[in-house]
N, C-alpha and C positions, 0 to 999 in steps of 0.2 A: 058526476064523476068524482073519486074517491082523490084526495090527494097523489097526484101524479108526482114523486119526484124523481127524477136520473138521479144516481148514485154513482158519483165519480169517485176514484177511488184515490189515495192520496198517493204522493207522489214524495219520499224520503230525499235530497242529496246528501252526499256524506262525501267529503272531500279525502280523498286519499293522496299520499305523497306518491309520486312516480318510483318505482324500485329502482333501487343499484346496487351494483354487484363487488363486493367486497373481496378485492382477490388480497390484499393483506393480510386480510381478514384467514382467509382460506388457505394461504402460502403458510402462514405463522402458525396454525391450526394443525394441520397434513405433517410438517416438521418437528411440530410439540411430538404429534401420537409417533411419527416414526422414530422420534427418539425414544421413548418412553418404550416402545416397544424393542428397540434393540439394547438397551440397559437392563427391559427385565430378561433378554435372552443369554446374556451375556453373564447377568449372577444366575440362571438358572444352568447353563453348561459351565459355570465354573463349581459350581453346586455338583452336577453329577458329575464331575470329572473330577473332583476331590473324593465324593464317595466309590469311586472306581482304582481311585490308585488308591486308598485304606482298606478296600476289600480285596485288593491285589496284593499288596505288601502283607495281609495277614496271613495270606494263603500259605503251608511250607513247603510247596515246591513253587518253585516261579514259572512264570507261564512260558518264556521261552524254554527252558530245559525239554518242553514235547520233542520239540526241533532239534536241539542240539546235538551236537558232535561229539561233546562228551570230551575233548583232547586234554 
């Protein structure tokens, strides 16, 4: 008989740390973007709302006169 051996296979541990959940983390996070997201909404409709009233004020008739009474 030829050299018989079992061939056990090896066995790695690797110790990992238990998870936790970082609601801080995620409260301080969620708040950062919601701001950030309504600062840039806020210079972006002050933005078009400035180029709305310059492209209104150039105009030479004003936009209420369609309407108006005319008295």
């Amino acid at each position: 008989m030829l050299f018989a051996t079992k061939l056990v296979p090896e066995i790695i541990w690797v110790k990992v740390e238990k998870p936790t959940f970082d609601l801080v983390g995620v409260v301080l996070g969620s708040l950062s973007l919601a701001g950030l997201l309504a600062l840039t909404a806020a210079v972006l409709g002050s933005f078009f709302g400035l180029v709305l009233i310059r492209r209104t004020r150039r105009m030479d008739e004003h936009v209420t006169d369609a309407v108006s009474l005319r008295l």
